[in-house]
N, CA, C and O atoms as a printed pandas DataFrame, in Angstrom:
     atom_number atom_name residue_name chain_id  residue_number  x_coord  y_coord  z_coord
0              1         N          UNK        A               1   86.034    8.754   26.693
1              2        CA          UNK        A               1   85.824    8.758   25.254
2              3         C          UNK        A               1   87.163    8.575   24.536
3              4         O          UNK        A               1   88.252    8.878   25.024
4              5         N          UNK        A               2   86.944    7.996   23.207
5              6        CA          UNK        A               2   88.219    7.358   22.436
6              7         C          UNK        A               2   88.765    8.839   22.108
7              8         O          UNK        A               2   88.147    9.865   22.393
8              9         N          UNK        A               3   89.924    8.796   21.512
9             10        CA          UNK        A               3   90.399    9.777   20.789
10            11         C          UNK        A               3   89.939    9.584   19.270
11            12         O          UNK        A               3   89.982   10.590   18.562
12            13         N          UNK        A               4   89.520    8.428   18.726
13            14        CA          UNK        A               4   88.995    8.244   17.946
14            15         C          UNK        A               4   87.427    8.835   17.653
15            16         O          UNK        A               4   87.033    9.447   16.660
16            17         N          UNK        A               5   86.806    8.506   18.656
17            18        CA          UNK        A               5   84.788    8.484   18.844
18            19         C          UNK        A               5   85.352   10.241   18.720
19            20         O          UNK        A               5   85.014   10.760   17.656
20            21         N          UNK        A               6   85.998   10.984   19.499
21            22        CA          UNK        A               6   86.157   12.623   19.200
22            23         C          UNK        A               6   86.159   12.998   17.839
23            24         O          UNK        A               6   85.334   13.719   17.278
24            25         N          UNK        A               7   87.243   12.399   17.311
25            26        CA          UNK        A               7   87.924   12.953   16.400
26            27         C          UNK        A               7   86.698   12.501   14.961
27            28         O          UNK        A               7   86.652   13.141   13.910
28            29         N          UNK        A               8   85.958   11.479   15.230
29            30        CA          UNK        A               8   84.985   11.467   13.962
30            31         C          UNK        A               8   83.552   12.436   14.539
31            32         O          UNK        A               8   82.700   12.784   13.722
32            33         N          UNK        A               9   83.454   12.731   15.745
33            34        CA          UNK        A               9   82.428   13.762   16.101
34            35         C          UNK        A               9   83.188   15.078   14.999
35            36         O          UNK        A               9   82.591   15.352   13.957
36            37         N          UNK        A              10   84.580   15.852   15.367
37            38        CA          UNK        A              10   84.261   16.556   15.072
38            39         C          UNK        A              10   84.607   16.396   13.380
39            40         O          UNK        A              10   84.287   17.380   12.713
40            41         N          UNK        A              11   85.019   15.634   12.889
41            42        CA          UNK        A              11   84.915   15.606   11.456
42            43         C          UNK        A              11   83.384   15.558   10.675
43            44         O          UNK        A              11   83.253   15.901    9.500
44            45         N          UNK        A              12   82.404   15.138   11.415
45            46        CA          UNK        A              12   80.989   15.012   11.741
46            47         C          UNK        A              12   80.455   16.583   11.421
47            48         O          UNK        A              12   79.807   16.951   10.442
48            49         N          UNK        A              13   80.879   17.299   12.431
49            50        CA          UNK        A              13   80.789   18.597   12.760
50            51         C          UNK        A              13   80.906   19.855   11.293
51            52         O          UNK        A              13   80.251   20.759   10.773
52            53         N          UNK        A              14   82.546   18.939   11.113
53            54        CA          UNK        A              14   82.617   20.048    9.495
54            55         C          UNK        A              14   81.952   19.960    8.339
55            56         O          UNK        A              14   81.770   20.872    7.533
56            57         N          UNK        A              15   81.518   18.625    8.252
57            58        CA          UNK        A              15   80.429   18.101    7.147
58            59         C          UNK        A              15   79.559   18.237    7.611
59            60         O          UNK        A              15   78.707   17.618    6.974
60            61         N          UNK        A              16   78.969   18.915    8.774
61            62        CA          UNK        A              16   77.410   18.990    8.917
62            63         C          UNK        A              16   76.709   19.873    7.763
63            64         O          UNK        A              16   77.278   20.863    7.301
64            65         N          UNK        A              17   75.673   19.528    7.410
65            66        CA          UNK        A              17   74.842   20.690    6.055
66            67         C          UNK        A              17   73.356   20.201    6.655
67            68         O          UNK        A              17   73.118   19.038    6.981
68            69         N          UNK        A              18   72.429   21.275    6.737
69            70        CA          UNK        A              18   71.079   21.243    6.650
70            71         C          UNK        A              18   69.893   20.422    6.103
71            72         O          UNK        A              18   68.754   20.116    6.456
72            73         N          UNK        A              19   70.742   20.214    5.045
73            74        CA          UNK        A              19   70.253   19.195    3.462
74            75         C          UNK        A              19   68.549   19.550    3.554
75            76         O          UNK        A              19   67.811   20.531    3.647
76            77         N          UNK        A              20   68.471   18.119    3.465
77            78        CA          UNK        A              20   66.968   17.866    3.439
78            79         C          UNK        A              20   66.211   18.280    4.497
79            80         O          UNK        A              20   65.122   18.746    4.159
80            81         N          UNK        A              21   66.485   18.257    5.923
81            82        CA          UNK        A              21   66.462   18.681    7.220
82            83         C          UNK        A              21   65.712   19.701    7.505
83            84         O          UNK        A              21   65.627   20.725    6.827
84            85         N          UNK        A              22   65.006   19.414    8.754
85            86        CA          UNK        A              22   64.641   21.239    9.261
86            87         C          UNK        A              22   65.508   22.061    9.959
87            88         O          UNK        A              22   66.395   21.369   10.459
88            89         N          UNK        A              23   65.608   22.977   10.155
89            90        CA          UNK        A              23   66.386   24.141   10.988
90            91         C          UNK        A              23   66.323   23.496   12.624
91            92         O          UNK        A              23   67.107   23.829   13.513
92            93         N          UNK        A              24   65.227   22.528   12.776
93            94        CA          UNK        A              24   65.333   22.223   14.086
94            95         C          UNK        A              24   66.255   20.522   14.345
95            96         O          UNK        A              24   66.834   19.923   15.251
96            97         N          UNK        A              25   65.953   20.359   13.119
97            98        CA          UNK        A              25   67.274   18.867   13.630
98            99         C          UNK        A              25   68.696   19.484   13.180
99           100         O          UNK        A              25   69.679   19.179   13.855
100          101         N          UNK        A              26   68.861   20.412   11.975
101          102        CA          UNK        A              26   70.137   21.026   11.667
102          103         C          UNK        A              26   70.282   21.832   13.195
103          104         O          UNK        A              26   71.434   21.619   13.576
104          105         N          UNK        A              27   69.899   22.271   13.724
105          106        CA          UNK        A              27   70.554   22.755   14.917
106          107         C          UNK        A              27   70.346   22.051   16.335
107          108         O          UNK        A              27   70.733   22.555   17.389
108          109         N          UNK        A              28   69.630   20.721   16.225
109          110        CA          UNK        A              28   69.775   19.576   17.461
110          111         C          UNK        A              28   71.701   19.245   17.190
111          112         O          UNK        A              28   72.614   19.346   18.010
112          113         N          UNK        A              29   71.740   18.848   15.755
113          114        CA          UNK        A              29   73.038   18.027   15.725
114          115         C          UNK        A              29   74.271   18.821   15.696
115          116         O          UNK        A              29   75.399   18.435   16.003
116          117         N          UNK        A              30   73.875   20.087   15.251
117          118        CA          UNK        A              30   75.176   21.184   15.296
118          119         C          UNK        A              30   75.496   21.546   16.909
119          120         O          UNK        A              30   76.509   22.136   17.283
120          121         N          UNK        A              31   74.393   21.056   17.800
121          122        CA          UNK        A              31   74.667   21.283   19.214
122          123         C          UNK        A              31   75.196   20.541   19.588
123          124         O          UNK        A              31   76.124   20.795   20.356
124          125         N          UNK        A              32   74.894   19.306   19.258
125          126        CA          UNK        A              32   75.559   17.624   19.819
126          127         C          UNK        A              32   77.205   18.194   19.547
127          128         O          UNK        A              32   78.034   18.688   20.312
128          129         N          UNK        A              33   77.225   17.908   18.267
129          130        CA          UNK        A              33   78.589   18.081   17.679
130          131         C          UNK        A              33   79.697   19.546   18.394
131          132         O          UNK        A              33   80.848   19.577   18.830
132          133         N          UNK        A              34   78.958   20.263   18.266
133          134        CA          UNK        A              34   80.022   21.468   19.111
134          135         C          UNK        A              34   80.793   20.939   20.777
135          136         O          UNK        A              34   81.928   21.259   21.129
136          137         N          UNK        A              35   80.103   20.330   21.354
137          138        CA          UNK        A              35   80.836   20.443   22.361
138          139         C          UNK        A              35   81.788   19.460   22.429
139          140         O          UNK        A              35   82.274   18.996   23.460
140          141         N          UNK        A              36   82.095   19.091   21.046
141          142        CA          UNK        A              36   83.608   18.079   20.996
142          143         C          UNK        A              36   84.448   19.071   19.555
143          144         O          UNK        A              36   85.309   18.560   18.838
144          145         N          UNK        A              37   84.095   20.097   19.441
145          146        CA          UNK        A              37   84.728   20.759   19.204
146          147         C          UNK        A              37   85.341   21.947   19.757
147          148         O          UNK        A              37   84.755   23.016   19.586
148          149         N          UNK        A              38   86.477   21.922   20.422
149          150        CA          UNK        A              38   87.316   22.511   21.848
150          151         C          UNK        A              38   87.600   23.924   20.752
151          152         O          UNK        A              38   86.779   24.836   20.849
152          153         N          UNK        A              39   88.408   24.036   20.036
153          154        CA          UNK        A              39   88.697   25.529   19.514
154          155         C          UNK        A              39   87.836   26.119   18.753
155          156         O          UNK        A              39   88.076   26.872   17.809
156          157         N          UNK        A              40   86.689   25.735   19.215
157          158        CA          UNK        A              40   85.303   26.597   18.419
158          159         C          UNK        A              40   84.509   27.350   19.258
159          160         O          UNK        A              40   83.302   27.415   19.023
160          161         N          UNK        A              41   85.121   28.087   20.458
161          162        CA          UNK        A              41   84.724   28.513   21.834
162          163         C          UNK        A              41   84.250   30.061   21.228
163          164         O          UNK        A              41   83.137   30.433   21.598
164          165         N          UNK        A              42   84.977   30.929   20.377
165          166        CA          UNK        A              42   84.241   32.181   20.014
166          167         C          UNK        A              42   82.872   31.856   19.401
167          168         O          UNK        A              42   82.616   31.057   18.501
168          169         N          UNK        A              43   82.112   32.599   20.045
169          170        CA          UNK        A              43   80.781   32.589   19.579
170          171         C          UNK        A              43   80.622   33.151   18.351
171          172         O          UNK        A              43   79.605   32.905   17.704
172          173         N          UNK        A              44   81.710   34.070   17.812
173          174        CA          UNK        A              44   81.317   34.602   16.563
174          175         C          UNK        A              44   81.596   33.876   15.566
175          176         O          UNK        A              44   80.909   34.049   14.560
176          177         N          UNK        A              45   82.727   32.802   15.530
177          178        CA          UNK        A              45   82.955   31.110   14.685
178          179         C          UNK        A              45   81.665   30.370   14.858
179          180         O          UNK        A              45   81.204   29.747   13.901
180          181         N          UNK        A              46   81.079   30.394   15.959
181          182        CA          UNK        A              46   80.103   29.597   16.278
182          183         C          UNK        A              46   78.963   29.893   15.429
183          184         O          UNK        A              46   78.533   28.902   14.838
184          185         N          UNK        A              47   78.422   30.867   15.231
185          186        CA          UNK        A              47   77.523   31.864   14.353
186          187         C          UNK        A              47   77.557   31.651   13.034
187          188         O          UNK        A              47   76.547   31.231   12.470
188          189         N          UNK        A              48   79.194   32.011   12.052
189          190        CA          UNK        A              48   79.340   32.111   11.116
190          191         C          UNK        A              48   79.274   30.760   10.786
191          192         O          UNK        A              48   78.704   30.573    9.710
192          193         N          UNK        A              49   79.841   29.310   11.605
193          194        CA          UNK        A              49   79.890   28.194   10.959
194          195         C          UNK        A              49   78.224   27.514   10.888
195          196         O          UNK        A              49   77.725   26.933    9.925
196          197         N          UNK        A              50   77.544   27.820   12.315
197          198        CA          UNK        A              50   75.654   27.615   11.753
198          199         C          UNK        A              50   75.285   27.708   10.439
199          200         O          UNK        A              50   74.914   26.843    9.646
200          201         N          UNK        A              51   75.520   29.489   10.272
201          202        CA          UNK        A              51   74.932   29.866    9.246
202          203         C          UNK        A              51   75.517   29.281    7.658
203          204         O          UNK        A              51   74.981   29.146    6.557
204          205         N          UNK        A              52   76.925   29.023    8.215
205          206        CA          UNK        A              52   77.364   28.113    6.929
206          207         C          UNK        A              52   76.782   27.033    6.552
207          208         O          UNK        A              52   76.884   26.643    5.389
208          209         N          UNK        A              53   76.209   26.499    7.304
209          210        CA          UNK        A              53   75.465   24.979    6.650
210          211         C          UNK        A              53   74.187   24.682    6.586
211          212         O          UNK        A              53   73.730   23.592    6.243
212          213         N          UNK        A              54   73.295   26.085    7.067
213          214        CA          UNK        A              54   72.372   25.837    6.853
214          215         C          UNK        A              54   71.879   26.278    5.093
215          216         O          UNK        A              54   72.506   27.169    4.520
216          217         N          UNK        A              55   71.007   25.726    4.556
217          218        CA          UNK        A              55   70.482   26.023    3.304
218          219         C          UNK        A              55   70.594   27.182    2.581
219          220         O          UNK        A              55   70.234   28.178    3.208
220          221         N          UNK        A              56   70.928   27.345    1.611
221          222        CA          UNK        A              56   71.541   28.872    1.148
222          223         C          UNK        A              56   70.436   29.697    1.159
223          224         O          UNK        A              56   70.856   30.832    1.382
224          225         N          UNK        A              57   68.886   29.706    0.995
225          226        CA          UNK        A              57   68.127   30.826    0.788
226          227         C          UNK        A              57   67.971   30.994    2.080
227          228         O          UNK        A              57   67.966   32.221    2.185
228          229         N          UNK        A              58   67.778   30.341    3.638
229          230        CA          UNK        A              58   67.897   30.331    4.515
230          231         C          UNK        A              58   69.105   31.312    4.914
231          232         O          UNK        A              58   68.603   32.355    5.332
232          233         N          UNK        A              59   70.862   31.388    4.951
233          234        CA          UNK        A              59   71.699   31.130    5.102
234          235         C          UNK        A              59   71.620   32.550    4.779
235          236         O          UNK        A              59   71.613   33.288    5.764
236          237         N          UNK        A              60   71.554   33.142    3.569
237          238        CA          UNK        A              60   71.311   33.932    3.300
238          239         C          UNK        A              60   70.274   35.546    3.612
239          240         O          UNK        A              60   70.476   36.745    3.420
240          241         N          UNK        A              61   69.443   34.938    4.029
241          242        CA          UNK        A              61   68.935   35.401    5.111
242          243         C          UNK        A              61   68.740   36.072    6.889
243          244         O          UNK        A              61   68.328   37.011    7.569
244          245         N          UNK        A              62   69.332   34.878    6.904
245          246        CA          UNK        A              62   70.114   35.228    8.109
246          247         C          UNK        A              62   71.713   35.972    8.722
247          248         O          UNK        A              62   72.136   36.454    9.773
248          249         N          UNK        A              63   72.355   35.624    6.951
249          250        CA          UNK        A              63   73.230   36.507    7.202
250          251         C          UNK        A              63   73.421   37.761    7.113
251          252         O          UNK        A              63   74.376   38.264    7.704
252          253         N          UNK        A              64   72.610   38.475    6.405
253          254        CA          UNK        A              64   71.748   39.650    6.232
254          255         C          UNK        A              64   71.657   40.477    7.803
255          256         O          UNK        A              64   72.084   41.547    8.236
256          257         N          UNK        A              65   70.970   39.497    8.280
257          258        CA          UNK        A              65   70.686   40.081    9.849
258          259         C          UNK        A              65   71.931   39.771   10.752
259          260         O          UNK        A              65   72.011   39.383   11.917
260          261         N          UNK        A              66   72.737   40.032    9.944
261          262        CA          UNK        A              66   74.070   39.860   11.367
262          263         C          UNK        A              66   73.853   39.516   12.555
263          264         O          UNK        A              66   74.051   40.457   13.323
264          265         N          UNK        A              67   73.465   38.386   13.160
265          266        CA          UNK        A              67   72.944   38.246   14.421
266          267         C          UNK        A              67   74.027   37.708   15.076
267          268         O          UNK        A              67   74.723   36.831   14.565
268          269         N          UNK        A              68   74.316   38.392   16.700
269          270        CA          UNK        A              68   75.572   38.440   16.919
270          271         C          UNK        A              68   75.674   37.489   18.265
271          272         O          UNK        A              68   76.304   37.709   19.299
272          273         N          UNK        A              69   75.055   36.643   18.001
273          274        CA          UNK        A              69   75.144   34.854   19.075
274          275         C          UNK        A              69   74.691   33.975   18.246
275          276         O          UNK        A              69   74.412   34.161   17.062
276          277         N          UNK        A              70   74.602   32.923   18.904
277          278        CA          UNK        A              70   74.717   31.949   18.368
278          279         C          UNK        A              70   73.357   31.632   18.399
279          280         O          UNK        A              70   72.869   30.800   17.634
280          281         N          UNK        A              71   72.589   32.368   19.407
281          282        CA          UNK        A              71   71.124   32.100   19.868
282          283         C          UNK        A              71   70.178   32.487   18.796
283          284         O          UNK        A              71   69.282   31.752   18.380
284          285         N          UNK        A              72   70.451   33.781   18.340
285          286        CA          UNK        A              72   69.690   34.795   17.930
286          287         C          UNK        A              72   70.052   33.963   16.238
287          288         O          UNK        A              72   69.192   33.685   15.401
288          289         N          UNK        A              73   71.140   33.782   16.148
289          290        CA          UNK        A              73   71.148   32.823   14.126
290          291         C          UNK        A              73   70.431   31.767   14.319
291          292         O          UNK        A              73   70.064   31.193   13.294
292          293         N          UNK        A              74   70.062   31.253   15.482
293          294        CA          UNK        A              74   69.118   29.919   15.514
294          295         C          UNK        A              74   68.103   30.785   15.291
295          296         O          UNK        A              74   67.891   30.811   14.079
296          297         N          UNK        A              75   67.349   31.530   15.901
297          298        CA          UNK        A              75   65.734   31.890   15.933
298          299         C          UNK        A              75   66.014   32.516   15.014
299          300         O          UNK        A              75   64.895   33.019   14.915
300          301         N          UNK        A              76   66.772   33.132   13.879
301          302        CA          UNK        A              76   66.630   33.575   12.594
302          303         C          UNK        A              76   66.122   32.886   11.569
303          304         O          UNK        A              76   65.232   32.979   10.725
304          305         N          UNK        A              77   67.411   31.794   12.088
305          306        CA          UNK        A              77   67.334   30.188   11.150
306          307         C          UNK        A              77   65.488   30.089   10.692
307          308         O          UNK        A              77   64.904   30.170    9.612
308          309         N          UNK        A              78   65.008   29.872   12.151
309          310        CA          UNK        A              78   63.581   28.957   12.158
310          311         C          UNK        A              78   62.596   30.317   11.719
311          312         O          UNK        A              78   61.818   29.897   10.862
312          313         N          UNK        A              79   62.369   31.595   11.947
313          314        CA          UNK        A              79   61.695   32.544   11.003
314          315         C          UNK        A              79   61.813   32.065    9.432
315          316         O          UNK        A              79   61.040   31.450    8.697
316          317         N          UNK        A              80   63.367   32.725    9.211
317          318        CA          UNK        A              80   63.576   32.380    7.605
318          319         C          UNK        A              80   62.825   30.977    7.088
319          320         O          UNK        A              80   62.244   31.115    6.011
320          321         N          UNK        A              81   62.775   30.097    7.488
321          322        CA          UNK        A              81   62.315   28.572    7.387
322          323         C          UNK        A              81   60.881   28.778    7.426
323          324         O          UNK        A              81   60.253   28.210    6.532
324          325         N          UNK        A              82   60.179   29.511    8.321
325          326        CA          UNK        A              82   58.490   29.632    8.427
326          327         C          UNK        A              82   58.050   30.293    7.258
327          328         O          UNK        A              82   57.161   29.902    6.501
328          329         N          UNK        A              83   58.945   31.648    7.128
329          330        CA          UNK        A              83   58.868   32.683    5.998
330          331         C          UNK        A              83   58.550   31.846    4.281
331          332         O          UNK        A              83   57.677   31.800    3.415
332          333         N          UNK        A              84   60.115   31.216    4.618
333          334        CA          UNK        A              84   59.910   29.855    2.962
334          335         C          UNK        A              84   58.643   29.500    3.118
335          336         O          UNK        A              84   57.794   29.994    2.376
336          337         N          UNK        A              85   58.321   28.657    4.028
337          338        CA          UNK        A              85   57.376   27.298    4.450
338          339         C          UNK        A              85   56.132   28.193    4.033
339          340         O          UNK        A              85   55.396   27.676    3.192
340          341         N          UNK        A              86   55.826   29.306    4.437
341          342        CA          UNK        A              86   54.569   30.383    3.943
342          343         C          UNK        A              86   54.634   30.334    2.368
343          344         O          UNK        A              86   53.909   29.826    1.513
344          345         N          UNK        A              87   55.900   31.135    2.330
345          346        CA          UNK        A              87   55.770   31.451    0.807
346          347         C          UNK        A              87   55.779   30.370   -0.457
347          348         O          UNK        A              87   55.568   30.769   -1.602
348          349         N          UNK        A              88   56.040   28.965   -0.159
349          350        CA          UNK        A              88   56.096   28.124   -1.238
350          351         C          UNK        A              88   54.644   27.862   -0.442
351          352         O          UNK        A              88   54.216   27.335   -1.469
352          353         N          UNK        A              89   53.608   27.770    0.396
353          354        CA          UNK        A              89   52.710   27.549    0.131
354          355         C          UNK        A              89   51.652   28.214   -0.472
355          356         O          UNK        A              89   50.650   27.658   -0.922
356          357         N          UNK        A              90   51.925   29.663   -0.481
357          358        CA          UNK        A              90   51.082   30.651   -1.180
358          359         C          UNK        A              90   51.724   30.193   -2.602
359          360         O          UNK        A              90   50.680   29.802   -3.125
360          361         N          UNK        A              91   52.291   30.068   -3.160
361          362        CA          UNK        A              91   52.838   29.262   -4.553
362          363         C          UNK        A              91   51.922   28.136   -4.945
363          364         O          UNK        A              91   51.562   28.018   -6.117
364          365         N          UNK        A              92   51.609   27.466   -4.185
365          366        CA          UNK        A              92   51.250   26.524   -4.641
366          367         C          UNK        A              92   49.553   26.611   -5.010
367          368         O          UNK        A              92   48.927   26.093   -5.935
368          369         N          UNK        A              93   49.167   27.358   -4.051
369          370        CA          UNK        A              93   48.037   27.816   -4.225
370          371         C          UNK        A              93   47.409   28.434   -4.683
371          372         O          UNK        A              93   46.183   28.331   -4.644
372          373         N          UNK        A              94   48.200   29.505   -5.422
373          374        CA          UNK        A              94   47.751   30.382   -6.381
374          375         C          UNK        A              94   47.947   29.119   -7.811
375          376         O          UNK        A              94   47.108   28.838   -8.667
376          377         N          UNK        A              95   49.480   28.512   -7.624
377          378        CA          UNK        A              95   49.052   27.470   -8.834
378          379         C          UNK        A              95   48.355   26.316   -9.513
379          380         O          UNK        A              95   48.440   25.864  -10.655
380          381         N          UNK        A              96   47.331   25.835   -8.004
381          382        CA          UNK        A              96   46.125   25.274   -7.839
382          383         C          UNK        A              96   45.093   26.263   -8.851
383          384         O          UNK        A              96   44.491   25.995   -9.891
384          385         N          UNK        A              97   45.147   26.964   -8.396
385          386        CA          UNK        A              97   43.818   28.081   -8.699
386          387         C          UNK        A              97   44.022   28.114  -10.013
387          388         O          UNK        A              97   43.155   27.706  -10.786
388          389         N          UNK        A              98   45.175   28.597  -10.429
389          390        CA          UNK        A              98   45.741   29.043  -12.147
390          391         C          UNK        A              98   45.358   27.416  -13.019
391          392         O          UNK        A              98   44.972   27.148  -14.157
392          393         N          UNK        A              99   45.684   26.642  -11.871
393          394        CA          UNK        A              99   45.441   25.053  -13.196
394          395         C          UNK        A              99   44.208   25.021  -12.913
395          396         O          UNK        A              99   43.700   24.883  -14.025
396          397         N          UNK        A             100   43.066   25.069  -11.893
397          398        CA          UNK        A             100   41.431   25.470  -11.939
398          399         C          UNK        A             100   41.082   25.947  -13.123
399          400         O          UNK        A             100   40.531   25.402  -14.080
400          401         N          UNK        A             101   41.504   27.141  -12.935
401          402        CA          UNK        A             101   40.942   27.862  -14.512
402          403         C          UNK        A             101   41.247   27.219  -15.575
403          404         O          UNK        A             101   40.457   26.950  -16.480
404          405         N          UNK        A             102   42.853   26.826  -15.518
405          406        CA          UNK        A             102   42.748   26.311  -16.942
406          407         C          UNK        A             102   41.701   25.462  -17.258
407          408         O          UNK        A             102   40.742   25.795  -17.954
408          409         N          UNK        A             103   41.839   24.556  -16.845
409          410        CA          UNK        A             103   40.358   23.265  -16.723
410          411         C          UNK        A             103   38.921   23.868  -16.858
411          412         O          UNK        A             103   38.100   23.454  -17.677
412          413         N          UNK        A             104   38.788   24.480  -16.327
413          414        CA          UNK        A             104   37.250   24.997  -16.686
414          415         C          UNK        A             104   36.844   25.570  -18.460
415          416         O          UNK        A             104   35.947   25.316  -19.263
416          417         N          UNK        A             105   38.233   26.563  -18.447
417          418        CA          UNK        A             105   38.467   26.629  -19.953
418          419         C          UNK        A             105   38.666   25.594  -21.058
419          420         O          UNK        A             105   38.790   25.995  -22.216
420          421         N          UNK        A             106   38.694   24.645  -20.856
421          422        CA          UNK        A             106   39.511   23.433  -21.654
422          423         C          UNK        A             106   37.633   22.653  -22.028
423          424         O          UNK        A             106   37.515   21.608  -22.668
């Protein structure tokens, strides 16, 4: 491998963010990317930088639960993410129901 093809992996690596993404491709590519990053060997950097890029209500969440590998902030990650994924759908559904009524009233 180039010293180049490395060196844009791990610049890759520091700009990684969650964005639009699920918790499961944000942490396919944060895996790719780590192992061309050589001084990121403490697991507790490893942890804190996950949780850095994943989505702040997410992120937030998980940092809460101090989870102390790298394993355990992934399966936090994907709870917190189900937890959202629940709760904006009970949102939506109660605001189905609420615009129902309105309409019937109208």
């Amino acid at each position: 491998m180039s010293e180049h093809f490395v060196q844009k992996r791990i610049d890759e690596f520091h700009d990684l963010r969650q964005g639009s993404g699920t918790v499961a491709q944000y942490e396919s590519r944060f895996l790719d990317l780590l192992q061309y990053v050589d001084y990121l060997q403490d697991e507790k950097l490893q942890v804190n930088r996950f949780i850095r890029g994943l989505n702040a209500d997410i992120a937030g969440a998980v940092r809460m639960l101090s989870p102390p590998t790298l394993e355990k902030a992934v399966e936090k990650a994907y709870l917190a993410e189900e937890n959202r994924t629940k709760a904006q759908e009970h949102r939506d559904r109660n605001k189905s129901k609420f615009q129902e009524r309105i309409q019937a009233f109208q």
